[in-house]
C-alpha positions in Angstrom: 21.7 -10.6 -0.2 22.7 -7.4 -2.4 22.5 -7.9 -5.9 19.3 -10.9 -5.4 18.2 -11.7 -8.7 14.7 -13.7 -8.6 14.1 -16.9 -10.7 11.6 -18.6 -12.6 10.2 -20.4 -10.0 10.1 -17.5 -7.0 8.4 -14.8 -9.9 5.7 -17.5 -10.6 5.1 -18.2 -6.6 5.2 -14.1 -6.3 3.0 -13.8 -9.5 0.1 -16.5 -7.9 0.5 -14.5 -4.2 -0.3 -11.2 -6.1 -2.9 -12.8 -8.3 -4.5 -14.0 -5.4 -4.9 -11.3 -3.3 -5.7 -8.2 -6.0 -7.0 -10.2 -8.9 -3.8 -8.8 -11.3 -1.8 -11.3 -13.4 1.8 -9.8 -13.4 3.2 -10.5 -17.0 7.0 -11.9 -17.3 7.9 -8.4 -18.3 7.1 -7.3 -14.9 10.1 -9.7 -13.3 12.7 -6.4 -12.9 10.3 -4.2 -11.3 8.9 -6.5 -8.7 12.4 -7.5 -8.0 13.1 -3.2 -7.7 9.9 -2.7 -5.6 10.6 -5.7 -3.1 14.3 -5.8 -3.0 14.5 -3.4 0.3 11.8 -5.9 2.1 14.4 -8.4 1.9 17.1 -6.7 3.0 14.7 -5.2 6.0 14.2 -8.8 6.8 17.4 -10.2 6.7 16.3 -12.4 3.8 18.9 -13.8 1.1 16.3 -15.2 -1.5 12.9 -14.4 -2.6 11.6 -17.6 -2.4 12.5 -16.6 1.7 10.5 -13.8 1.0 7.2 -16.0 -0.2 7.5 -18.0 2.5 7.8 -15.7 4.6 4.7 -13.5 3.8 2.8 -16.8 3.3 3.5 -18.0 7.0 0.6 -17.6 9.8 1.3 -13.8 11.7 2.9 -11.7 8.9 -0.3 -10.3 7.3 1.1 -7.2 8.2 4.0 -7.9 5.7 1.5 -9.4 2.9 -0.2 -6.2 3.0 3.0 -4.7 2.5 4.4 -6.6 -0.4 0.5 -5.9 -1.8 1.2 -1.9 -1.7 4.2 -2.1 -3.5 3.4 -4.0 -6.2 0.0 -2.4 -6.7 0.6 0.8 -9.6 -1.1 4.1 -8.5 -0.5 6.2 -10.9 -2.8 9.8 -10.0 -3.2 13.4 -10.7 -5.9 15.9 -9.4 -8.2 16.5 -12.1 -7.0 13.8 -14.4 -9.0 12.9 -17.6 -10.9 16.7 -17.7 -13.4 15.7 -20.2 -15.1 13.6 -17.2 -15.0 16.3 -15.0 -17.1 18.6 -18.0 -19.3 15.9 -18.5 -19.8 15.8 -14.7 -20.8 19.2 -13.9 -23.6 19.0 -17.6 -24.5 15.9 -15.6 -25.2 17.7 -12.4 -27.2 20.7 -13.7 -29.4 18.1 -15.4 -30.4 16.6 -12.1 -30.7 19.8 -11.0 -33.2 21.0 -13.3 -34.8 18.1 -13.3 -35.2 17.4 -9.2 -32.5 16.2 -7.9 -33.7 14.7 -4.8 -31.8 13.3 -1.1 -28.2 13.2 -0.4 -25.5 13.0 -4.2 -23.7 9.4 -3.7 -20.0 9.1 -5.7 -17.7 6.1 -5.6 -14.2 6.7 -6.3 -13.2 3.1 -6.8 -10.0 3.1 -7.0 -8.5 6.5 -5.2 -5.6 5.1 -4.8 -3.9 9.0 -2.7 -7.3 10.3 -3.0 -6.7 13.1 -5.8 -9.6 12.0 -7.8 -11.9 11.8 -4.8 -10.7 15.7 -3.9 -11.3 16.6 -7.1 -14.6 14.8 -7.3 -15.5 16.9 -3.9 -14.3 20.3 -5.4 -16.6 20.1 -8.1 -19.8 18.4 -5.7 -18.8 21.2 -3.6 -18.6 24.1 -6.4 -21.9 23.0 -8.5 -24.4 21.7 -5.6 -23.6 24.4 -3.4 -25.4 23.6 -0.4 -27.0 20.2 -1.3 -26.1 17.2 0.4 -23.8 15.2 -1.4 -20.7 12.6 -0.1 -18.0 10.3 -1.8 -16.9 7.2 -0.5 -13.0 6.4 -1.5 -11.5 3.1 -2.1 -8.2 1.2 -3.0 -7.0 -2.1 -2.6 -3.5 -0.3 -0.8 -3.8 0.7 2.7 -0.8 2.8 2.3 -2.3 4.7 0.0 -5.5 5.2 1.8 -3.6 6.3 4.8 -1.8 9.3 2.2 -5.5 10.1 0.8 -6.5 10.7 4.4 -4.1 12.6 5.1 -4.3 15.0 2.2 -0.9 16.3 1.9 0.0 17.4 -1.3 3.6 18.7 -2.8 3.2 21.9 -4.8 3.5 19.8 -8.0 0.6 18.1 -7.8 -1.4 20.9 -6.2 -0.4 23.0 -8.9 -3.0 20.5 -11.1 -6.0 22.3 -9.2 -7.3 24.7 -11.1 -6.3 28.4 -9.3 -9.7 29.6 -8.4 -10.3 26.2 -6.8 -6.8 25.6 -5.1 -7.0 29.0 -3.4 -10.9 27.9 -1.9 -9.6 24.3 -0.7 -6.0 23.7 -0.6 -4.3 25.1 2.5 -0.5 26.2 1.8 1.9 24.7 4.7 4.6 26.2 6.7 7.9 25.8 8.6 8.2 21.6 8.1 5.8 21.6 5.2 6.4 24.3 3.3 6.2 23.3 -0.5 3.0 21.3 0.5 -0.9 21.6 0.2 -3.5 19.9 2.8 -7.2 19.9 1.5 -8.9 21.9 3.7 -10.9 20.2 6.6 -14.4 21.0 5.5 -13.9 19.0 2.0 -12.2 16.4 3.8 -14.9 15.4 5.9 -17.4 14.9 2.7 -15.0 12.1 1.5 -14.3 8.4 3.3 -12.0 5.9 2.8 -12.0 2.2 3.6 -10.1 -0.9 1.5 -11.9 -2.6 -0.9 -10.7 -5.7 -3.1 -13.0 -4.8 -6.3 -11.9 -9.0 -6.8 -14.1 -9.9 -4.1 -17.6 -9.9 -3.0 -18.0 -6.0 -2.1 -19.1 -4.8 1.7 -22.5 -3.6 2.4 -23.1 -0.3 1.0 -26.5 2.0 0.1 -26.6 2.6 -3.7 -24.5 5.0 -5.5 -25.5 8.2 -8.4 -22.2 7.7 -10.0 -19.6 5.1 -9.8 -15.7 6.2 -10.8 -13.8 3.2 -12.1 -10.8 4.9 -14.1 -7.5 3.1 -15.3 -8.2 0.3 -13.5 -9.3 -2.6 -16.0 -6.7 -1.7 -18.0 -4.6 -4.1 -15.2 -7.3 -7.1 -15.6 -8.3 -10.0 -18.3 -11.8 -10.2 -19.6 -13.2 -12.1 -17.1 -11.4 -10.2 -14.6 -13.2 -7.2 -16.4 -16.6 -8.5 -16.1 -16.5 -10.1 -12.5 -15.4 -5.8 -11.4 -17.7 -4.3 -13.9 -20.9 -6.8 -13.1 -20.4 -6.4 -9.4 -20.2 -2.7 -9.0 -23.0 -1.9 -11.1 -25.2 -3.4 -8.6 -24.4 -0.9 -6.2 -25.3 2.1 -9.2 -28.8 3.6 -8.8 -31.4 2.9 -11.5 -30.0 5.6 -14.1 -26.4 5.9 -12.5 -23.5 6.3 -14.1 -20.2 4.0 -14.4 -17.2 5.9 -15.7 -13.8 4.6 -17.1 -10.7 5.3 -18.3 -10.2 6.8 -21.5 -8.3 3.9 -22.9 -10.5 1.0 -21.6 -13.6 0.0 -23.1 -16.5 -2.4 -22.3 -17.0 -3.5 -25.5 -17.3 -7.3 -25.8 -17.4 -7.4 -21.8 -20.4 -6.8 -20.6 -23.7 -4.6 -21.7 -25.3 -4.5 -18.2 -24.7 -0.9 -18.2 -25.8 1.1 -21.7 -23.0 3.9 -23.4 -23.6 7.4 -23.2 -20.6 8.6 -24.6 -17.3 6.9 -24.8 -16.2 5.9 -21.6 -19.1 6.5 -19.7 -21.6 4.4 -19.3 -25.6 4.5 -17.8 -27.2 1.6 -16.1 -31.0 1.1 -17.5 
């Protein structure tokens, strides 16, 4: 089995698998790093061809595996604190309500948390502006693997060192002995924020309305349509006046105009 290449015909079959289960078209120029990400599930099955592979994740019993091959070819790219200028526009955001009445329990919807640092940092800044309000985030990703880090809340000092210093010293714990050179969010701001898988593809769970919607650097991965089905189906879940935000290089321009622009990549539902 070492040095498996993949053909035509096993990317295509992998490409429809993926397709169908996260809603992502895989473009040809995405052949070498399915074949890097999925190469050691071959050789952890004893398999000598992808098109063994397909088959094998396709059979009746191996969802486990399907879920598997899902996580690894799902991108999850994440920092604490990524795209700042959302985070300022937050906290203006929050005051506003503030002043103007803000009234029952804050609701936040990290879509797509992928190891949970945008749902932490989300919390740290709930946590720092509402003082003792009621707020809580709900957290979700297509990849249970990488729910299962964001519950966690382990850190490495690299990416803890992208928490501002006056907040990292109020919620990230330093580790010792076996984790030293790690960071766990502390248990207090943990418990604010809940996880659970959602395919943002299919018809979402049950859920009470949200305030604010997070939806970052995820279209970017979808067509049009893709863009419209995710975008038109979350902002049902949006409160009257809530906001939808996005990454700083997507844009719903010629997608959709259910929700109204505030400023560039955030967006208000009438």
């Amino acid at each position: 089995m070492l040095g498996a290449t993949i053909s035509d015909n096993e990317f295509d079959r992998l490409r429809r698998f993926f397709e169908g289960a996260s809603g992502i078209k895989l473009a040809d120029s995405k052949k070498v790093l399915v074949c890097g990400r999925l190469s050691k599930r071959l050789r952890h099955w004893g398999l000598q061809t992808y098109r063994e592979y397909i088959d094998f994740i396709e059979a009746k019993g191996h969802e486990d595996e399907r879920q598997t091959a899902v996580d690894l070819l799902t991108t999850n790219e994440t920092h604490f604190f990524r795209e700042p200028k959302h985070f300022d526009f937050l906290r203006e955001e929050l005051a506003r309500m503030q002043r103007t009445g803000l009234k029952g329990s804050l609701r936040l919807w990290s879509a797509a948390s992928s190891t949970g640092e945008e749902a932490y940092s989300l919390a740290m800044t709930l946590a720092e502006t509402l003082g003792d309000r009621p707020w809580q985030i709900f957290a979700s990703d297509l990849s249970t693997k990488v729910l299962d880090d964001a519950r966690r809340a382990i850190y490495p000092a690299v990416r803890a060192d992208e928490v501002p210093r006056p907040l990292a010293v109020k919620y990230l714990l330093e580790g010792f002995d076996e984790y030293e050179g790690y960071y766990r969010v502390e248990p207090g701001l943990r418990k604010r924020v809940s996880f659970a898988q959602v395919n943002l593809m299919e018809p979402l769970p049950a859920m009470e309305p949200f305030d604010m919607i997070f939806l970052r650097n995820v279209l970017i991965y979808f067509d049009n349509a893709g863009k419209k089905k995710i975008v038109e189906s979350l902002v049902r879940r949006l409160k009257p006046g809530g906001l939808l935000f996005i990454g700083h290089s997507e844009t719903l321009g010629g997608i959709t105009d259910v929700v109204k622009p505030v400023v560039p990549t955030i967006y208000r539902l009438p």
